[in-house]
C-alpha positions in Angstrom: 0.0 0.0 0.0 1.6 3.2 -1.2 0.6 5.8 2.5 2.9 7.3 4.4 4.5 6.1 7.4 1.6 6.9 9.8 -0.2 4.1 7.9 2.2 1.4 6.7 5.6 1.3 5.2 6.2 1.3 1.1 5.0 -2.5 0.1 2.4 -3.7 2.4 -0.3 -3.6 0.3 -3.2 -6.2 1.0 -3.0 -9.1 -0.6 -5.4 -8.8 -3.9 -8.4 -11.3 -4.0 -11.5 -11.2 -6.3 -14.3 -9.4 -6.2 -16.4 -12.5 -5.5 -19.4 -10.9 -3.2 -21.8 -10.3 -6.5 -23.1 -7.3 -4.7 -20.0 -5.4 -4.6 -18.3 -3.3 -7.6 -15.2 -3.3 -8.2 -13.8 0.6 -8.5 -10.6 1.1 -10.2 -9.9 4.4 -9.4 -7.3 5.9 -11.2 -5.4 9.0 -10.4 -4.9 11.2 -14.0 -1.2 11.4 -15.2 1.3 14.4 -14.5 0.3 17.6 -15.6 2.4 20.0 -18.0 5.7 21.7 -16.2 4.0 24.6 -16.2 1.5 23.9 -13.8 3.7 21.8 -11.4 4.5 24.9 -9.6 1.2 26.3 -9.4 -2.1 25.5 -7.5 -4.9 24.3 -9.9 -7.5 22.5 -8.3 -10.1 22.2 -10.2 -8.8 24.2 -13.5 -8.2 22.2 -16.8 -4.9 22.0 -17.1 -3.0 19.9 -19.8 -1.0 16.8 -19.4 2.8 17.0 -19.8 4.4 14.0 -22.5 5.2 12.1 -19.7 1.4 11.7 -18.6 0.0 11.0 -21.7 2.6 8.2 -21.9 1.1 7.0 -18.4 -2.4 7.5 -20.2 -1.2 4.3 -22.1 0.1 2.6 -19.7 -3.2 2.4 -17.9 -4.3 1.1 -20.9 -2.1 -1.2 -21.5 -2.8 -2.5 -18.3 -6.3 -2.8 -18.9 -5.7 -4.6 -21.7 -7.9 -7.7 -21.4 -10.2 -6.9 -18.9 -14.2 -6.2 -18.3 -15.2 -3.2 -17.2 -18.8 -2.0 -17.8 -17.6 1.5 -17.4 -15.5 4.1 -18.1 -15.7 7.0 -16.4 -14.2 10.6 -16.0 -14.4 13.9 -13.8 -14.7 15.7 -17.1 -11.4 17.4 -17.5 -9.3 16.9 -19.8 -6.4 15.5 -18.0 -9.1 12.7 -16.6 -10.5 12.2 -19.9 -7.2 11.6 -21.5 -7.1 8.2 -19.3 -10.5 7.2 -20.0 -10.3 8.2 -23.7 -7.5 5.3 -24.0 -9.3 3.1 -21.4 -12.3 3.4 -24.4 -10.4 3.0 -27.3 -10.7 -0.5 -27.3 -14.0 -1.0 -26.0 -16.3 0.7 -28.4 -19.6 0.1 -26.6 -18.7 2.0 -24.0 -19.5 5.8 -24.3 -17.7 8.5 -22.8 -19.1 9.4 -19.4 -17.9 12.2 -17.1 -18.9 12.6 -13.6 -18.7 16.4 -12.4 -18.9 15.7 -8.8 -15.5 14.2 -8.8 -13.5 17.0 -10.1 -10.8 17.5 -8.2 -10.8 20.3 -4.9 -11.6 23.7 -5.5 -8.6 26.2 -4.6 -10.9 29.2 -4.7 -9.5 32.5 -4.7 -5.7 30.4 -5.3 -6.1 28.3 -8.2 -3.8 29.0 -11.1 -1.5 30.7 -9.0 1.9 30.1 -8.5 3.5 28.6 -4.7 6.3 31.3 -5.2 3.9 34.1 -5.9 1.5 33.1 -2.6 4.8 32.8 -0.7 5.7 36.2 -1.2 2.2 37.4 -0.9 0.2 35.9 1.5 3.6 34.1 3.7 1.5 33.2 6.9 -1.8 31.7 5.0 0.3 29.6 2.4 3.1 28.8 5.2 -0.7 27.4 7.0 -1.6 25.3 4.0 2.1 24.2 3.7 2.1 22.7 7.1 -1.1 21.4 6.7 0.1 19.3 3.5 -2.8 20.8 1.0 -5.7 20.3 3.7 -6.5 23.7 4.8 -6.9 26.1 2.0 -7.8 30.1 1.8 -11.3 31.5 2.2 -13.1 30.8 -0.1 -11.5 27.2 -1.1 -13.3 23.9 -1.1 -12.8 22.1 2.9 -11.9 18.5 2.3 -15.5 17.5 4.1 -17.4 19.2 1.6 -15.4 17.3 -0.9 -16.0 14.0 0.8 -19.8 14.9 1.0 -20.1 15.2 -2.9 -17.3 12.2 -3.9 -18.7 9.4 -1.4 -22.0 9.2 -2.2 -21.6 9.7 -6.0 -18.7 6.6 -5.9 -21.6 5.2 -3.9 -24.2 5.7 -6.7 -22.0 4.3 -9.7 -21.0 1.3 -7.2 -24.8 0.6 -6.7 -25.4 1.5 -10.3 -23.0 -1.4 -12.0 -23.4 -3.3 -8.9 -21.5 -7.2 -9.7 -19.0 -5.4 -12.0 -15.8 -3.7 -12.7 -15.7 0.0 -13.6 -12.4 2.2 -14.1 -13.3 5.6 -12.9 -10.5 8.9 -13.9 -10.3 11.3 -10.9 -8.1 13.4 -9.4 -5.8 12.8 -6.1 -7.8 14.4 -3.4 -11.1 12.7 -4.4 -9.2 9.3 -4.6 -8.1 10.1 -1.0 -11.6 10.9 0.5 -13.0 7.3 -1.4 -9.4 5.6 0.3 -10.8 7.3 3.5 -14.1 5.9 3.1 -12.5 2.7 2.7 -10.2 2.3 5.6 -12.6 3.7 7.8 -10.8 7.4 8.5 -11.9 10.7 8.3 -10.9 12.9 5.5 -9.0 15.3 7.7 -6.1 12.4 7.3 -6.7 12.1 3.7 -2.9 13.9 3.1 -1.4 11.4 4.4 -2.4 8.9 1.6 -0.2 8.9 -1.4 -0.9 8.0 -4.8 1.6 9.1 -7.8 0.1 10.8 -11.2 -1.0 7.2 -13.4 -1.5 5.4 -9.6 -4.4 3.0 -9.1 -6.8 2.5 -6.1 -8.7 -0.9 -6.4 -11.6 -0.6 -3.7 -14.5 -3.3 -3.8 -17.6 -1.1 -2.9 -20.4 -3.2 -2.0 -24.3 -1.9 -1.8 -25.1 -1.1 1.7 -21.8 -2.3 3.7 -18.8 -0.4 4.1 -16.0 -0.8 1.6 -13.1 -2.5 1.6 -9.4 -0.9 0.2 -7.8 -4.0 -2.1 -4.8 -2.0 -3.6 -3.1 1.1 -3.5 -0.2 2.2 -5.5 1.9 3.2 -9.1 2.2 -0.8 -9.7 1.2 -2.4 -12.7 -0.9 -4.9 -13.4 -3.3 -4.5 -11.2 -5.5 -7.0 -9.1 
């Protein structure tokens, strides 16, 4: 499992088994690849930002490791960074249409998005120093909280569990609405949701049954999956 100390070390994952409770979906939710160099220093939330070479090379990785396997969806926050992954998820299964789910973009930055750290360092030193210690969780006035993040990402993961309940679906998101679904999984509140790490092109495999709590299978950059 790919968290920080506080959780386990580098390696521990649990060991994958199949998703043989018929009521429960398997969610493969995958963290979009790394964004263009020119946003890597700046705070963009929500914005659509483009992917760098290197992520769209991720893009068909995921792919790749798809390869082969069922899914009975494809699915996407909607921005293009998502939608790249899911575009090459699609590509080989036709009968799938594009599908993008808007209440799993990723946290809005509010009044910071599309600035740049060095710029809020200068300007606003004791607010971003705050947000700094706080590893991303508490932004300025004005920003998305992590719980009202959670309140729109749980229940919708919850919906499209329900929805292709027996299945497999690969859902595109963002790293801060993987985190709150991880949190939902292992049982902790979102405030500790920084402390779960997942690289651009990661993978969380979560089996998300109807009515019962859901249970983390994988987490990490490693290919193939479970």
């Amino acid at each position: 499992m790919t968290v920080d100390s506080t959780f386990a070390a580098p390696g521990n994952s649990p060991a994958p088994r199949a998703c043989d409770d018929l009521r429960s979906t398997r969610l493969y939710l995958l963290r979009h690849g790394e964004v263009d160099g020119h946003w890597r220093d700046r705070i963009y939330g929500r914005l659509d930002v483009p992917l760098s070479t290197r992520g769209h090379e991720q893009c068909a990785r995921i792919a790749e490791a798809f390869r082969g396997r069922t899914l009975r969806a494809v699915i996407s926050s909607g921005l293009a960074r998502a939608e790249a992954a899911a575009l090459a998820l699609r590509a080989e299964r036709p009968e799938l249409a594009r599908r993008d789910e808007p209440d799993l973009v990723e946290l809005d930055r509010g009044p910071w998005a599309g600035r740049s750290k060095s710029e809020l360092r200068a300007s606003e030193p004791a607010g971003f120093e705050r947000w700094e210690r706080s590893r991303g969780v508490l932004g300025p006035p004005g920003s998305e909280t992590l719980e009202e993040l959670a309140a729109r990402v749980v229940p919708r993961v919850t919906s499209l569990a329900r929805e292709f309940e027996g299945g497999a679906i690969a859902v595109v998101a963002h790293l801060w609405v993987t985190r709150a679904a991880v949190c939902a999984a292992l049982g902790l509140p979102v405030a500790r949701a920084a402390q779960i790490a997942l690289p651009p092109g990661g993978c969380a495999v979560i089996d998300w049954p109807s009515g019962r709590t859901p249970e983390l299978i994988s987490l990490g950059p490693g290919l193939p999956l479970p």
